[in-house]
C-alpha beads as a LAMMPS data file, in Angstrom:
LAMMPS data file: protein, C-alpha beads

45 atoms
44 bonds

1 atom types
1 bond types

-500.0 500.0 xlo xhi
-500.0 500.0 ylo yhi
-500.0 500.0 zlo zhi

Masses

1 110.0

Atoms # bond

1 1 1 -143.570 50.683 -291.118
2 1 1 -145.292 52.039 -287.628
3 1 1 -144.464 48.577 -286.128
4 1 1 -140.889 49.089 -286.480
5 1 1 -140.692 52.399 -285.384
6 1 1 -142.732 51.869 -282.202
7 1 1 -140.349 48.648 -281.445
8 1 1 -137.312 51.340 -281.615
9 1 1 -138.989 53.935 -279.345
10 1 1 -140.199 50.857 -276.995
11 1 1 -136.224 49.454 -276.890
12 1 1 -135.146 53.325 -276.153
13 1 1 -137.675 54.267 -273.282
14 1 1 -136.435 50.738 -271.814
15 1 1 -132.826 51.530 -272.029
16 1 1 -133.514 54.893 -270.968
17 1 1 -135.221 53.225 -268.045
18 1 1 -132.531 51.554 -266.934
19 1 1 -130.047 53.856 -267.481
20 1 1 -132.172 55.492 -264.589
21 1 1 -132.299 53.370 -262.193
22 1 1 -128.495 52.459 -262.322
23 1 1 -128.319 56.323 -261.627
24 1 1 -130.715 56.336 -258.824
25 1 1 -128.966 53.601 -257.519
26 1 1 -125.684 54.966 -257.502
27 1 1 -127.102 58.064 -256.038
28 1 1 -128.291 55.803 -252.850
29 1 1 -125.498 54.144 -252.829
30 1 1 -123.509 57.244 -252.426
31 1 1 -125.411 58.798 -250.038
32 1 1 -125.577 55.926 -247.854
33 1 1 -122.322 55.782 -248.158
34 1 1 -121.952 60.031 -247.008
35 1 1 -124.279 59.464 -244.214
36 1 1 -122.943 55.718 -243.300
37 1 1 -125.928 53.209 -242.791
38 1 1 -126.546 52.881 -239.217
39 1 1 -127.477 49.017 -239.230
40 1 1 -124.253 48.280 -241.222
41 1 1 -122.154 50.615 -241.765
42 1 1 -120.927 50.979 -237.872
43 1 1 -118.343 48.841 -237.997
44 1 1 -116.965 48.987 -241.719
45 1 1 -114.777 52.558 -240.899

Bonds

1 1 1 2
2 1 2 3
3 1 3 4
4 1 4 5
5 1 5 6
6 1 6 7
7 1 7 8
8 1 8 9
9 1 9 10
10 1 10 11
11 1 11 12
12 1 12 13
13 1 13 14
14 1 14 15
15 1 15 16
16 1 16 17
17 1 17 18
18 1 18 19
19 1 19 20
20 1 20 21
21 1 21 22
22 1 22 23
23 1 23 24
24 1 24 25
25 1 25 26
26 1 26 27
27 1 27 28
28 1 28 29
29 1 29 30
30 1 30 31
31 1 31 32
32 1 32 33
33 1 33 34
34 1 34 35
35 1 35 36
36 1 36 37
37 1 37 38
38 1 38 39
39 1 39 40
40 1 40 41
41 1 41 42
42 1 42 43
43 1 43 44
44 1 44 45
């Protein structure tokens, strides 16, 4: 069944997807954090 199969690789390349961009996201949110945002970070220390 090719319909099935492509449904399961379609459902993994989406999780995968997201899995990603939580990542990437983190990542950001680190290096802002490193770096401190200059808009609104100045007065969080």
């Amino acid at each position: 069944m090719p319909n099935f199969s492509q449904l399961g690789v379609l459902k993994v390349v989406i999780l995968i997807i997201q899995a990603v961009e939580l990542i990437e996201l983190q990542i950001l949110n680190n290096i802002v954090g490193l770096f401190g945002n200059p808009i609104d970070g100045l007065g969080e220390r």
